[in-house]
C-alpha positions as CSV (number, residue, x, y, z in Angstrom):
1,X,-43.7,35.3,-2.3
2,X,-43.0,33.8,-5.8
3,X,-39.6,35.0,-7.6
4,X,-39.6,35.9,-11.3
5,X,-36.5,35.5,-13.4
6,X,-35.8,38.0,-15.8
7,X,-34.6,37.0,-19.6
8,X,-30.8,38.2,-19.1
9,X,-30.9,36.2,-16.0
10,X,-33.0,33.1,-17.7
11,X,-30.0,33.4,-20.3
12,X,-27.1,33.2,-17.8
13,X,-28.0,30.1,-16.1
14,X,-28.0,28.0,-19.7
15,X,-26.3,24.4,-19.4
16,X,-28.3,23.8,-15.7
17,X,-31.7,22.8,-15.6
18,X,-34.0,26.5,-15.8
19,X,-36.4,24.5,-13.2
20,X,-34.0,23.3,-10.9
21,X,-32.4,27.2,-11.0
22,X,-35.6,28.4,-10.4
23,X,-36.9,26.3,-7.4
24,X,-32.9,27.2,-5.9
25,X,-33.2,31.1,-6.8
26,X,-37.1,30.8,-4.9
27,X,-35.7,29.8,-1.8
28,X,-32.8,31.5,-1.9
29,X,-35.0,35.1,-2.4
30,X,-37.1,33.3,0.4
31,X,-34.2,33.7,2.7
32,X,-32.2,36.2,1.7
33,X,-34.5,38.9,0.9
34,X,-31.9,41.8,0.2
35,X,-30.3,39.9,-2.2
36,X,-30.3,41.6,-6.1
37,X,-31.4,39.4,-8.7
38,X,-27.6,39.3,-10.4
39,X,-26.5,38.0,-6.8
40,X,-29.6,35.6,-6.9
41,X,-28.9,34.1,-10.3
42,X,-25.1,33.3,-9.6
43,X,-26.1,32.4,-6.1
44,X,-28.5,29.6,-7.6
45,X,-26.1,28.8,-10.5
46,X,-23.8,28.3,-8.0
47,X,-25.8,26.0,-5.9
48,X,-27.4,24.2,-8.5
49,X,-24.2,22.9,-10.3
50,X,-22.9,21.7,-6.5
51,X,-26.1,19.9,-6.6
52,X,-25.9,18.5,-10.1
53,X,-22.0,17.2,-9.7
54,X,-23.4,15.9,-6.2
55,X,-25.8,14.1,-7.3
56,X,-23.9,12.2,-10.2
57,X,-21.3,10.6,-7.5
58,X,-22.2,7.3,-5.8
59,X,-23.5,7.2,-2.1
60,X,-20.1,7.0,-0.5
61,X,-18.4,9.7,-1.8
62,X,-21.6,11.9,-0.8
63,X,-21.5,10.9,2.5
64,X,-17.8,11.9,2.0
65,X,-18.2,15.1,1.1
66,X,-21.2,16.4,3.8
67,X,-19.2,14.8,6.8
68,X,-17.4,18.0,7.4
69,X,-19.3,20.9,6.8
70,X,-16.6,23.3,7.4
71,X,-14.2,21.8,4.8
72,X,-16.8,21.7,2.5
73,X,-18.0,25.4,2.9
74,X,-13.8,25.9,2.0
75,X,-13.4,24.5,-1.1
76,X,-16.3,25.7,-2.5
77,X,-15.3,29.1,-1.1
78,X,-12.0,28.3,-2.6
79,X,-13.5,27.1,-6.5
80,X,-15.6,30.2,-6.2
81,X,-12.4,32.7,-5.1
82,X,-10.0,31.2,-7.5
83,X,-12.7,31.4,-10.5
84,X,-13.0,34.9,-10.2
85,X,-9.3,36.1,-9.1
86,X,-8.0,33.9,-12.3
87,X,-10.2,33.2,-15.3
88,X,-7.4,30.7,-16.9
89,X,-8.7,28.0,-13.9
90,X,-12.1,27.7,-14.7
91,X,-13.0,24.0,-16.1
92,X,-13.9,23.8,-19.8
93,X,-14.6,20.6,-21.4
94,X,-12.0,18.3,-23.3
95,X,-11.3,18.9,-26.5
96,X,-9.5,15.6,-28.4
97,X,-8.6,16.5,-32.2
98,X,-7.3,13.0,-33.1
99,X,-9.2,10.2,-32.2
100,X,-8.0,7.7,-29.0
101,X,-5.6,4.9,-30.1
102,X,-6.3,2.0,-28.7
103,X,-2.8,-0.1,-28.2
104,X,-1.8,-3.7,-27.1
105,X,1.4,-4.7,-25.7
106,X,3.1,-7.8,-26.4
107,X,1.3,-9.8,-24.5
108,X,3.3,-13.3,-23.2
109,X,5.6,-15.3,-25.1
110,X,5.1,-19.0,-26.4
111,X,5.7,-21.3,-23.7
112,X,8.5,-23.4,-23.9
113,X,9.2,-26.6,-22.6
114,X,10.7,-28.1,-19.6
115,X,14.4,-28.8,-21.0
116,X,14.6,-25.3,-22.3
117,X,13.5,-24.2,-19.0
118,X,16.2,-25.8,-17.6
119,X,18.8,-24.6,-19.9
120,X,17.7,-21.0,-19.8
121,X,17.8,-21.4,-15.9
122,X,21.1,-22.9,-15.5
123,X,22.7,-19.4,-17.8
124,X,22.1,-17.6,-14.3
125,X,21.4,-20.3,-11.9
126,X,24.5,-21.6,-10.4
127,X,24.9,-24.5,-7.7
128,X,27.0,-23.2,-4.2
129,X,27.4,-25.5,-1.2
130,X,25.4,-24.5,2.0
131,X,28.1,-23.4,4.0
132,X,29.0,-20.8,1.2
133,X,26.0,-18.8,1.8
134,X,24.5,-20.0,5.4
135,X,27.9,-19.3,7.0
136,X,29.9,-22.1,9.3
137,X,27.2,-25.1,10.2
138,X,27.6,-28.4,12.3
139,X,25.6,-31.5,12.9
140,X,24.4,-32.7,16.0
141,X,27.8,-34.4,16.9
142,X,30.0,-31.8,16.3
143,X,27.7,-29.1,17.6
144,X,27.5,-32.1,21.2
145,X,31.0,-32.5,20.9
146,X,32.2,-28.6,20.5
147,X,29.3,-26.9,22.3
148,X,28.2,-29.7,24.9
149,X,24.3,-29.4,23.5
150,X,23.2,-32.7,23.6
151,X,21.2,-33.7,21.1
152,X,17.9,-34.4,22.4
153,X,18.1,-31.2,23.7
154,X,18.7,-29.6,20.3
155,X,16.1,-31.9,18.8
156,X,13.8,-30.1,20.8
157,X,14.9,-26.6,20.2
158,X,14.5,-27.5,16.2
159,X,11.3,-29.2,17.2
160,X,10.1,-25.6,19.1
161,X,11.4,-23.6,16.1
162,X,14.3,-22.1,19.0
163,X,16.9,-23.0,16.6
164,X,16.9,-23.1,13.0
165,X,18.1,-27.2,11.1
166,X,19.2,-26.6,7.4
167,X,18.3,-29.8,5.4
168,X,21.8,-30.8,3.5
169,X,21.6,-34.2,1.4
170,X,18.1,-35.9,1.8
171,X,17.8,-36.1,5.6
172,X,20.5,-34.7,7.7
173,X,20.0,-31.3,9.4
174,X,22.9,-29.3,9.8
175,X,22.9,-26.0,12.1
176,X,24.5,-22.6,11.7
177,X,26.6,-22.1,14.7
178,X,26.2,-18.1,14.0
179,X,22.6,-18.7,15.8
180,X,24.2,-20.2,19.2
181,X,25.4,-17.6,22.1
182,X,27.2,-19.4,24.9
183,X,25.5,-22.5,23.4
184,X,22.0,-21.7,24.0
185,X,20.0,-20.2,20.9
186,X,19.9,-16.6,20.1
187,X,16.9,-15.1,22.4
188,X,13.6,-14.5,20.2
189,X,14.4,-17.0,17.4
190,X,11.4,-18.9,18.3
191,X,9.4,-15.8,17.2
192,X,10.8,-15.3,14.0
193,X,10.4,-18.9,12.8
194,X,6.7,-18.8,13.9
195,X,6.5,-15.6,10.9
196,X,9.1,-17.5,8.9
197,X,8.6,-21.4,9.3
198,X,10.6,-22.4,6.3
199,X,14.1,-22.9,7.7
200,X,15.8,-21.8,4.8
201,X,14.2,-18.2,3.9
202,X,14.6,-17.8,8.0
203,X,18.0,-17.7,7.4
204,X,18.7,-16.1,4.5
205,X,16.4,-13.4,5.8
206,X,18.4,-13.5,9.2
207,X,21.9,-12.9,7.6
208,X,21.0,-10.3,5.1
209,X,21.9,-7.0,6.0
210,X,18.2,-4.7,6.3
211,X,18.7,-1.2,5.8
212,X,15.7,-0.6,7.3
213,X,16.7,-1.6,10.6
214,X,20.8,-0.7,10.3
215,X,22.0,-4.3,10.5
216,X,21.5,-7.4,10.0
217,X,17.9,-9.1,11.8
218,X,20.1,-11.6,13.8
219,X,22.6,-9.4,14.8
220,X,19.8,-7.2,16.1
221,X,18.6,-10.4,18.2
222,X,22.0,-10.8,19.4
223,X,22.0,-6.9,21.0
224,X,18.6,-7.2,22.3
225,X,16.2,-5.8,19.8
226,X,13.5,-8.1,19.3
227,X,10.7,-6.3,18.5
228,X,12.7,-4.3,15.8
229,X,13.4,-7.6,14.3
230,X,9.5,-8.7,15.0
231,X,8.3,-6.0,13.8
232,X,10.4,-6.1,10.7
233,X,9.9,-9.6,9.8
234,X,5.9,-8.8,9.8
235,X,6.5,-6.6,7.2
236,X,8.5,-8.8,5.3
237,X,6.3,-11.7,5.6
238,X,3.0,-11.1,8.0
């Protein structure tokens, strides 16, 4: 049975297409014959701009929005409720009264050259010897003498990655002895310098105190808590 719309009813549903409305309201009074025609007309209003704000987002978000019917039947149940408990929610259009001003920033300074980069760096930049920030190191000698690691054997625990060689000068490694337990290496160091491999930011990140994790990573090693320290490291670097 075909549906007529009435002219009060034509007049509500302004701003949505009247076909679209129509072929909505005919299917609607299809199925729902007991519906009145004010019911009918918001009904289809109702359904129609769904379908309209629907149809103007891309395939994703559509998929999105029909992969739960339940929630979906809730927030429109929601929109609907809160439109007609509170008329100060419904949506009305932006209004601007001043036109947009468009701004620039800055943008990036002149570049300078390679002696001023130098002088601005040294203002902050200030040399320290090794031991003032890696803590107490040794070479192999020292570390064969005092610890009784012999030196091929430590060349092969730098070699591994189980102990960590700080370059100091142009080719002699020195090692902190903060990283040696009862002369062996510090359990799961091998693990951290396959996330870290550059000997230097392994140890700076090994000696800095983590709040994150309570202490500091090597200390953490040194109770037992490798993955913590794993895990953490990941995060920092993975």
């Amino acid at each position: 049975m075909a549906t007529t719309i009435s002219k009060s009813s034509a007049r509500s549903l302004r701003g949505l297409n009247s076909a679209v409305v129509a072929d909505v309201i005919e299917v609607l009074a299809r199925h729902n014959p007991r519906l009145s025609e004010t019911a009918l007309a918001a009904t289809g209003r109702v359904v129609a701009a769904v379908t309209a704000a629907t149809a103007r987002l891309a395939a994703d978000q559509q998929r999105q929005i029909v992969a739960d019917e339940h929630q979906l039947a809730q927030a429109v149940e929601v929109v609907v409720a809160a439109l007609v408990v509170d008329p100060s929610t419904r949506l009305v259009p932006l209004s601007v009264s001043k036109s947009v001003e468009v701004s620039q920033g800055a943008g990036l300074p002149a570049p300078i050259d390679r002696e001023e980069g130098r002088r601005r760096l040294a203002d902050f930049a200030h040399p320290a010897r090794l031991e003032e920030w890696a803590g107490p190191v040794a070479g192999p000698a020292e570390i064969e003498r005092t610890i009784g690691t012999k030196r091929s054997t430590l060349h092969d625990w730098q070699t591994r990655g189980a102990v960590i060689g700080l370059l100091k000068g142009e080719r002699k490694h020195v090692f902190p002895l903060a990283q040696f337990v009862d002369g062996r290496p510090v359990e799961g160091m091998a693990q951290v310098t396959r996330i870290i491999p550059n000997p230097r930011v392994a140890w700076q990140w090994l000696i800095q105190s983590k709040p994150d994790i309570g202490n500091t990573p090597l200390e953490l090693l040194k109770s037992g808590r490798l993955q913590e320290v794993l895990s953490a490291a990941a995060r920092d670097f993975g």
